[in-house]
C-alpha positions as CSV (number, residue, x, y, z in Angstrom):
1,X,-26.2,-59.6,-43.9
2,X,-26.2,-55.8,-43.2
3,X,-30.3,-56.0,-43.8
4,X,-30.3,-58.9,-41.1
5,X,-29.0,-57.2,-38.0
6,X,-31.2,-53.9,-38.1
7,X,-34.1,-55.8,-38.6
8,X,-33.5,-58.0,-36.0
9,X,-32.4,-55.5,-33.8
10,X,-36.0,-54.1,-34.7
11,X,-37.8,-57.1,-34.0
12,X,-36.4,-57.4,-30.3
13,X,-37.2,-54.0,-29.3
14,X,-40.8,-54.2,-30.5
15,X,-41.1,-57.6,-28.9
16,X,-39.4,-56.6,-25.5
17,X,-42.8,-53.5,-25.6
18,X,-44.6,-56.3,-26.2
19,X,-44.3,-58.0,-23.4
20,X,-45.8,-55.0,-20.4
21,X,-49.4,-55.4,-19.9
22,X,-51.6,-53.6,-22.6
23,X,-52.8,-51.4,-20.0
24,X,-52.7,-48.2,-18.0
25,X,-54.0,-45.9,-15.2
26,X,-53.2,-42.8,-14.2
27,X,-50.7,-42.9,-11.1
28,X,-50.3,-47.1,-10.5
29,X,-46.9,-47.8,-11.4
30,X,-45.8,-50.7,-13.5
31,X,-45.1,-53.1,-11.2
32,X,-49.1,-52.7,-10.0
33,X,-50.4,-52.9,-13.3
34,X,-48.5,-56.0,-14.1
35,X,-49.9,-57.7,-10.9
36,X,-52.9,-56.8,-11.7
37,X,-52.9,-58.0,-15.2
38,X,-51.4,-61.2,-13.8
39,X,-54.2,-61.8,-11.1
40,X,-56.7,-61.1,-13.9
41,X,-55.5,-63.2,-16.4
42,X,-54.8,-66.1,-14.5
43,X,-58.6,-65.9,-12.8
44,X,-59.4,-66.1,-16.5
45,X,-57.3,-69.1,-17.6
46,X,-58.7,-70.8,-14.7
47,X,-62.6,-69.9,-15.6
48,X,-61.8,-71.0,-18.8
49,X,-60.5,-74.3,-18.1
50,X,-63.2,-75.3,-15.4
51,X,-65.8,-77.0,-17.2
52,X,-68.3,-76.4,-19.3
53,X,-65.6,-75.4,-21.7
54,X,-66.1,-72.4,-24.1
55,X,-65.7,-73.2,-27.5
56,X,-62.9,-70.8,-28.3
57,X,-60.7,-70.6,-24.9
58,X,-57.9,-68.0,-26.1
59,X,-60.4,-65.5,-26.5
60,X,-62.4,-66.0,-23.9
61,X,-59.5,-65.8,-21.8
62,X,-58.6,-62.2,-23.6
63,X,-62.3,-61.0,-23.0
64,X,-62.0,-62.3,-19.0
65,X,-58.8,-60.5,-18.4
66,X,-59.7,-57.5,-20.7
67,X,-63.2,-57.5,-18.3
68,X,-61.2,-57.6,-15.3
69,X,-59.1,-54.9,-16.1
70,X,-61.3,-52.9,-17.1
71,X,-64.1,-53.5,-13.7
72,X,-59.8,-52.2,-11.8
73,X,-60.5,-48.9,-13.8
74,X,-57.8,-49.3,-16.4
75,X,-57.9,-48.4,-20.1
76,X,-56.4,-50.0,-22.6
77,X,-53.0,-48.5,-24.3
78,X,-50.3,-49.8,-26.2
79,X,-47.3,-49.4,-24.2
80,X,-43.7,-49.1,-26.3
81,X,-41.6,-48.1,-23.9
């Protein structure tokens, strides 16, 4: 039982950095970057899903939105905090 709690405790901190946008540019704060990811994802989940239909949609979807971030000028970063 005493192995259980740290790890879990572990596992929620890792998966509460997980959930901020993969992304970052200098002087946009993180409320911009996370409208921005959300505007570019969701123009991808709808390109995807508007026939013809790509054969694998998740990663088409990641390679839209990863496109559209990137065309805003942001790089991509792992964000932990």
């Amino acid at each position: 039982m005493r192995r259980i709690v740290p790890l879990l405790l572990l596992a929620l901190a890792l998966a509460a950095g997980c959930t901020r946008p993969p992304y970052a540019k200098p002087g946009v704060e993180l409320s911009a970057v996370e409208e921005d990811y959300t505007d570019c994802y969701s123009n991808a989940s709808l390109a995807v899903n508007t026939p013809p239909f790509p054969d694998r949609p998740l990663t088409q979807v990641d390679i839209d939105a990863d496109a559209c971030m990137k065309a805003r000028g942001y790089v991509s970063k792992i964000r932990l905090y």
